[in-house]
C-alpha positions in Angstrom: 36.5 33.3 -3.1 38.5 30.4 -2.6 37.0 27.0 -1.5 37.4 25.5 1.5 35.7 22.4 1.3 36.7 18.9 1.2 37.5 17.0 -2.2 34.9 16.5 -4.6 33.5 13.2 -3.8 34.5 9.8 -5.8 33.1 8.1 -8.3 33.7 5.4 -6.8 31.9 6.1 -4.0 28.9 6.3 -6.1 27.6 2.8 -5.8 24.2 1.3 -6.6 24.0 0.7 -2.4 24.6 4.3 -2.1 21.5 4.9 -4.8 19.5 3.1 -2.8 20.0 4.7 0.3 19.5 7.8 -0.6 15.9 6.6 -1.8 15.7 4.9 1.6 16.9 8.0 3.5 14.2 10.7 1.3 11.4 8.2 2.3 12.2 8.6 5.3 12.8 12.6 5.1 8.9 12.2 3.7 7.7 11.2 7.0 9.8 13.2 9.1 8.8 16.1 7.3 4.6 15.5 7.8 5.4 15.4 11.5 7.8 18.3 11.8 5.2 20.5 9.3 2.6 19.9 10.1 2.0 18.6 14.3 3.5 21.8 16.1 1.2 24.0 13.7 -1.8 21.3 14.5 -0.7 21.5 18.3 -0.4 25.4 18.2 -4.0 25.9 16.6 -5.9 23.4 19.3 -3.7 25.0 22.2 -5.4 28.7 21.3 -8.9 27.0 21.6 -8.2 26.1 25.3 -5.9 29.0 26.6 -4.2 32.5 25.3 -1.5 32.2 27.8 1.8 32.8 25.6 4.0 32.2 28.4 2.1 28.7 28.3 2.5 28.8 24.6 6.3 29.5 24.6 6.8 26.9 27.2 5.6 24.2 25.5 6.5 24.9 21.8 10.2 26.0 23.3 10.9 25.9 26.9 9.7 22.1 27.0 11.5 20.5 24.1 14.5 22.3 25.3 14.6 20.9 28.7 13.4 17.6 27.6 16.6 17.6 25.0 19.0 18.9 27.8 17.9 15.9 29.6 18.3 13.1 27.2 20.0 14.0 24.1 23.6 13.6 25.7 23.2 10.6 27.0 21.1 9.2 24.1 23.9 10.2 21.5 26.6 9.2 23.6 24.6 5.3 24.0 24.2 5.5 19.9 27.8 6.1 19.3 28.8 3.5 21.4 26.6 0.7 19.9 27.7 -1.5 17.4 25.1 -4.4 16.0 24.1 -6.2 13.1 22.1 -3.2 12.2 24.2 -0.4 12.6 24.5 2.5 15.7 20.9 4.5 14.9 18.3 1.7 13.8 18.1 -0.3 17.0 17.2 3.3 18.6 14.7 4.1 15.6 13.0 1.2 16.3 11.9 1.8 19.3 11.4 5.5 18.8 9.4 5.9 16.1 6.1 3.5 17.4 6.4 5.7 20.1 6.2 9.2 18.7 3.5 7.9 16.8 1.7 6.7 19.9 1.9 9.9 21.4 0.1 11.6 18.2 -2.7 9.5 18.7 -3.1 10.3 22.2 -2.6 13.4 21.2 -5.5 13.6 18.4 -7.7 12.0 21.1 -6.7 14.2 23.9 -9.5 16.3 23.6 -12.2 13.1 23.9 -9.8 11.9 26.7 -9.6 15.3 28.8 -14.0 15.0 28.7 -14.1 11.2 29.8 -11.6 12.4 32.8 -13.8 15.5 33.9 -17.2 13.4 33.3 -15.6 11.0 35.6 -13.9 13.3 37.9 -17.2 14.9 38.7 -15.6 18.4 38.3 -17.2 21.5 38.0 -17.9 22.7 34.2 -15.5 25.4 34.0 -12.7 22.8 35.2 -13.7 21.1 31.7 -10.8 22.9 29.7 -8.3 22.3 32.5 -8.9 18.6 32.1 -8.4 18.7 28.0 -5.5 21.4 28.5 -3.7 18.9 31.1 -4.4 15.7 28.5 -2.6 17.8 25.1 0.1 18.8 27.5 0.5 15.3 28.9 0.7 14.2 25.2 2.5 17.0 23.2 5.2 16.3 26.6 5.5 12.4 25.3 5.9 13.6 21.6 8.7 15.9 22.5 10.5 13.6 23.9 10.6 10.9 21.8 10.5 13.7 18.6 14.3 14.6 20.2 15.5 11.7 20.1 14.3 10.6 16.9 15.2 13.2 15.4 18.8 13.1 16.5 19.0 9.5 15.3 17.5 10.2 12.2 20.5 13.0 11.6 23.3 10.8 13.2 22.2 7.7 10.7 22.4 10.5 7.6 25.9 11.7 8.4 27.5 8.3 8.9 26.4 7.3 5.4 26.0 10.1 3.1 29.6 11.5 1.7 30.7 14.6 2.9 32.0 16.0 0.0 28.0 16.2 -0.9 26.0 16.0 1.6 25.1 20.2 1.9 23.0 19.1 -2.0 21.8 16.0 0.3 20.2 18.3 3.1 19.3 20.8 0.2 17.4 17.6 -1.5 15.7 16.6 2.0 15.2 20.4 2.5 12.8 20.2 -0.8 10.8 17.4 0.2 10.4 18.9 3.6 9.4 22.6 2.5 7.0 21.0 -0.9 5.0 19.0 2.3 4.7 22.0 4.7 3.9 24.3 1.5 1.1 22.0 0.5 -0.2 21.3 3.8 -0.8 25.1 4.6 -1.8 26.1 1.3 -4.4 22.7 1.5 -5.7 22.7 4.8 -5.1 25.7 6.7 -8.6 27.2 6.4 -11.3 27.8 8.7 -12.5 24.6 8.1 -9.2 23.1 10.1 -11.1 22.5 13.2 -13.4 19.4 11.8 -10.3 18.0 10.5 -7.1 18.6 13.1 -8.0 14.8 14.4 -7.8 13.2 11.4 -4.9 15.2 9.8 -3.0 14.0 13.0 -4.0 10.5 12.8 -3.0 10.4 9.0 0.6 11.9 9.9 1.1 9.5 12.7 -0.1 6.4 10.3 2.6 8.0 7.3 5.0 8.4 9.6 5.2 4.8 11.4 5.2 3.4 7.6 7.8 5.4 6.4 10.4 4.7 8.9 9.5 1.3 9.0 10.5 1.4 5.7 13.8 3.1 6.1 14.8 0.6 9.3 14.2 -2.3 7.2 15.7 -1.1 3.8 18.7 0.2 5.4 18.8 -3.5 7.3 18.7 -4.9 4.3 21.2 -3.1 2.7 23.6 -3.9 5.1 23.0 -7.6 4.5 24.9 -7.5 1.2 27.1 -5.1 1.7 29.7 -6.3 4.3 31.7 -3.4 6.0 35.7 -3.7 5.9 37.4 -3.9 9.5 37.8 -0.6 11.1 34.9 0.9 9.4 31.9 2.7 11.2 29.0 0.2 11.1 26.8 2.6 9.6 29.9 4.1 6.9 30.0 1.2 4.7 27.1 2.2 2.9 28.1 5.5 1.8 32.0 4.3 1.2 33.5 6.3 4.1 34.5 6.2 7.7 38.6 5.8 6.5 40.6 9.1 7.3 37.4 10.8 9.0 39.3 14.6 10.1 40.4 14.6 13.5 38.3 16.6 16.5 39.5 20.3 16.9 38.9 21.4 20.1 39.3 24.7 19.8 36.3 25.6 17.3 33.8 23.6 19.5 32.9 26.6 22.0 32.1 29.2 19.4 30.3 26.7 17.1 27.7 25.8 19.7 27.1 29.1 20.6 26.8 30.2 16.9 24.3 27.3 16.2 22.4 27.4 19.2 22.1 31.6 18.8 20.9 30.5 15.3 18.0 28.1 16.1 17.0 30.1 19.0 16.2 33.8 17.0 13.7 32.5 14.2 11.6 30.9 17.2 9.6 33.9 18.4 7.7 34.4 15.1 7.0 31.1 14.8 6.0 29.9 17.7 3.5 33.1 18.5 2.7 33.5 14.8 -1.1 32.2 15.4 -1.6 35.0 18.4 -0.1 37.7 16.4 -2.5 36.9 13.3 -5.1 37.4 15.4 -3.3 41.0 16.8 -3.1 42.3 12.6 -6.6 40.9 11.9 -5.2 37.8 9.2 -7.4 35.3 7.4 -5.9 31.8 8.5 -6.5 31.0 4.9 -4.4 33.8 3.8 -1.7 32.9 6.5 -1.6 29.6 5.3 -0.8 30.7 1.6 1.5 33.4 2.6 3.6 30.3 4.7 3.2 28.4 1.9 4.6 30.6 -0.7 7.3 31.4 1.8 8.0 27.8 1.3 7.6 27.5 -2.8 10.8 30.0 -2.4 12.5 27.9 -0.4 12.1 25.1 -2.5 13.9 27.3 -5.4 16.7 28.4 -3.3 16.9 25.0 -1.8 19.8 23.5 -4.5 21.7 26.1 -5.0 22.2 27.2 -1.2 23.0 23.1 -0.8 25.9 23.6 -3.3 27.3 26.9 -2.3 27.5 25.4 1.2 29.2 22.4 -0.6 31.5 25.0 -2.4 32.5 27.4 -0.2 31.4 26.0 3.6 28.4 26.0 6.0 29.7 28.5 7.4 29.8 31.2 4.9 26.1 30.6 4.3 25.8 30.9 7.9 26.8 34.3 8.3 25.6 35.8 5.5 21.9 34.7 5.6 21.5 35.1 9.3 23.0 38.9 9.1 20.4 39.4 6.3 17.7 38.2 8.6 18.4 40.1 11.3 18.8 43.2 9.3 14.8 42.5 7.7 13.4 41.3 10.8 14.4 44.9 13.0 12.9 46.8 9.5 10.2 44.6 9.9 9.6 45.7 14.0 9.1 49.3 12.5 7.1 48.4 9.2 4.5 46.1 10.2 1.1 48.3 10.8 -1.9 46.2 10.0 -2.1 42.8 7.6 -0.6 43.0 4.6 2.7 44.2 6.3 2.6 41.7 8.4 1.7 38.6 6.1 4.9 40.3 4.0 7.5 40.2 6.7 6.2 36.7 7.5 7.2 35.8 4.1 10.3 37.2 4.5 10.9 35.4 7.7 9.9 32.1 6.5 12.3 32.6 3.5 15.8 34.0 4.9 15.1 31.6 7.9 15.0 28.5 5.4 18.1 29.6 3.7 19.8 29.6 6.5 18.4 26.3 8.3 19.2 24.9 4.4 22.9 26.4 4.2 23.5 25.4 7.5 22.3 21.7 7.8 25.5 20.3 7.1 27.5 22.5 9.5 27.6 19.7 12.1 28.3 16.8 9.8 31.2 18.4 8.4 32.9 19.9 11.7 32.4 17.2 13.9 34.5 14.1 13.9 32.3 11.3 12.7 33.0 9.0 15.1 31.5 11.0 17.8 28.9 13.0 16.2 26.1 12.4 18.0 27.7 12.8 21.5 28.9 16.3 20.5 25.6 17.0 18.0 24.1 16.6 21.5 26.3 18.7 23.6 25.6 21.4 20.9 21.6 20.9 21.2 22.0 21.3 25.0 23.4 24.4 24.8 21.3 25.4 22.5 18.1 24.1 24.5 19.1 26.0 27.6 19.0 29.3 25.7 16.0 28.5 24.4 14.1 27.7 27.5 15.7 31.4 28.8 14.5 33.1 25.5 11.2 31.8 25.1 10.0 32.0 28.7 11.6 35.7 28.5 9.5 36.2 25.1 6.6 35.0 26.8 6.7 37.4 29.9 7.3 40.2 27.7 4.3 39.7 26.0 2.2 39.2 28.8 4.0 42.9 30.3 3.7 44.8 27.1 0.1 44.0 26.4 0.6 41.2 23.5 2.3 44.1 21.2 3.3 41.0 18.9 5.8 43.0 16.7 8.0 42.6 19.9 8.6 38.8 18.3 10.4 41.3 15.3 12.7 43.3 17.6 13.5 40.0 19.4 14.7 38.0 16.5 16.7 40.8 14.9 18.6 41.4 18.5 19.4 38.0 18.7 20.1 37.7 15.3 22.6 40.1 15.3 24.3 38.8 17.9 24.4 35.3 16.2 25.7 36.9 13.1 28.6 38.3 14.6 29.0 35.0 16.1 29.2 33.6 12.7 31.5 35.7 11.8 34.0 35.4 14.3 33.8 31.0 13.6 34.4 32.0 10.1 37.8 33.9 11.0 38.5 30.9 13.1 38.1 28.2 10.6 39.8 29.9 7.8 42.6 30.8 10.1 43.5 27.6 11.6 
């Protein structure tokens, strides 16, 4: 198979400055990763003591963030790649963001005390109790979204102006690691019946690590830019990683079919994760044994992690696009037909959580290495609004399905494999594209 990547990177390029980013930039893949692991699955588990409405569920762990990314992420990324300062295009964001997201998970690990004060000094009846601790997480988990999106996309946008291309599918496959070694170790640790007592101060903790960890990267990165003065025409944030020269000029024509391959992507792994804790309930799981069975879906990943980071390096995103999302399509309709009672289930779960972290892994650096650099995060968003309107259709469609067929939750199997085989064909047809033009 031949290669179609760029040229191996220089050595050069390979600078002390560079070493230290990337220590900068897995420090702050540390923190990210406690609040991506761990606070939907947190948020998830307090939501099902309140209410089991799953079009409630879906809306908030999908519809929501959607719409909330629609809304800002264009004109966020579009602000960000514009700004030029003394310390870069992404940090003057981050540092506003991140206090905020981690004001919003302490609201939100006090939202239960809060919702009580309100309904003590509302007066209200005591069935209205729940409403008033329902409406508090919501209010919270809205604010978290929110500012979670647009972190998030600053977090991505400072990574591909300073890591190399030519190896930045290992660089995702390295954060990849650190992000699937904490999620492994927080389900196999702490998801046990004994999570109630401690959701509080598991959120607290995550909120406190991740506050410190980007504070650390915003003032590293600061620094490094200090002493390392960027030569004229260069992106303010490229200097660092020796690039920005001779970025590859925008092609139009693969925009269309890219978004709709990515968002088609993202959007069919969502249905067994985001109704995973109702449909444990449905095949009679141990939490504890859901928590090891996630976790050792993640120990794989971790293994597979490298390589698929270099094969994406060698050959393209792309390919590793295609093939591991028509792999997961193909397990996940078996798996509508095969799961019966527990074990299945906690099997195909482990099969789910591993073919859809090869492909989020292969696929990481599929936006860094098709879209110019120069306007990444304008386009990066344009691609998550797409792919944030289909999600708020799916999910909301996912959730009034359930609700119609009786919460039959091996309907989340039939959905991801339709979708997935749409997406893979979707994949295909962008990898015709690119190798043709």
């Amino acid at each position: 198979m031949e290669s179609i990547v760029a040229k191996p990177v220089e050595r050069r390029v390979l600078t002390p400055a560079m070493y230290a980013l990337f220590a900068l930039l897995l420090i702050g893949a540390l923190g990210w990763s406690l609040k991506e692991r761990a606070i939907p699955d947190l948020f998830k588990f307090q939501l099902r003591r309140f209410s089991d409405n799953t079009v409630l569920l879906n809306s908030l762990l999908g519809a929501l963030p959607a719409l909330l990314s629609m809304l800002v992420g264009p004109a966020v990324g579009a602000w960000s790649d514009r700004t030029r300062s003394c310390l870069g295009r992404h940090i003057p964001f981050l540092m506003v963001c991140v206090p905020l997201i981690s004001l919003s998970l302490i609201g939100l690990a006090y939202s239960q005390r809060l919702g009580n004060w309100l309904w003590s000094l509302a007066q209200s009846a005591p069935q209205e109790q729940s409403t008033f601790v329902l409406a508090c997480m919501c209010v919270c988990w809205t604010a978290y979204s929110l500012f979670t999106i647009i972190g998030n996309a600053l977090f991505i946008g400072m990574i591909n102006d300073v890591v190399p291309r030519a190896i930045i599918g290992r660089f995702f496959g390295v954060l990849r690691i650190v992000s699937l070694a904490v999620g492994g170790i927080f389900f196999y640790s702490y998801f046990t019946k004994e999570l109630t007592e401690a959701v509080q101060s598991i959120i607290l903790s995550v909120a406190l690590a991740y506050f410190l960890c980007f504070v650390t990267v915003c003032v590293g990165v600061s620094a490094l830019r200090r002493v390392t003065r960027a030569p004229d025409g260069m992106p303010a944030d490229g200097v660092l990683a020796g690039e920005g020269v001779g970025d590859t000029a925008a092609t139009p024509w693969k925009f269309p079919l890219l978004f709709i391959a990515v968002a088609l992507g993202a959007i069919c792994v969502l249905p067994a994760n985001i109704n995973s804790y109702h449909a444990i309930g449905q095949f009679h799981v141990d939490y504890h044994e859901y928590g090891r069975t996630v976790a050792a879906g993640y120990a794989m990943s971790i293994l597979l992690a490298l390589p698929i980071g270099w094969l994406a390096d060698r050959y393209h995103p792309v390919w590793i696009g295609f093939v591991a999302m028509l792999l997961y399509a193909c397990c996940m309709l078996a798996a509508w037909w095969l799961v019966i009672g527990p074990l299945s289930y906690l099997l195909w779960l482990f099969v789910h959580v591993v073919l859809a972290g090869a492909f989020l892994t292969g696929t990481a650096s599929l936006l860094p290495v098709m879209l110019p650099r120069q306007q990444f995060s304008s386009l990066a968003a344009l691609s998550a609004s797409l792919t944030a309107l289909l999600t708020v259709l799916f999910t909301m469609l996912i959730g009034y399905l359930l609700d119609r067929n009786g919460h039959d939750y091996r309907l989340v199997f039939l959905a991801a494999g339709s979708v997935g085989l749409i997406a893979a064909w979707c994949w295909y047809r962008l990898l015709l594209r690119y190798r043709r033009h």
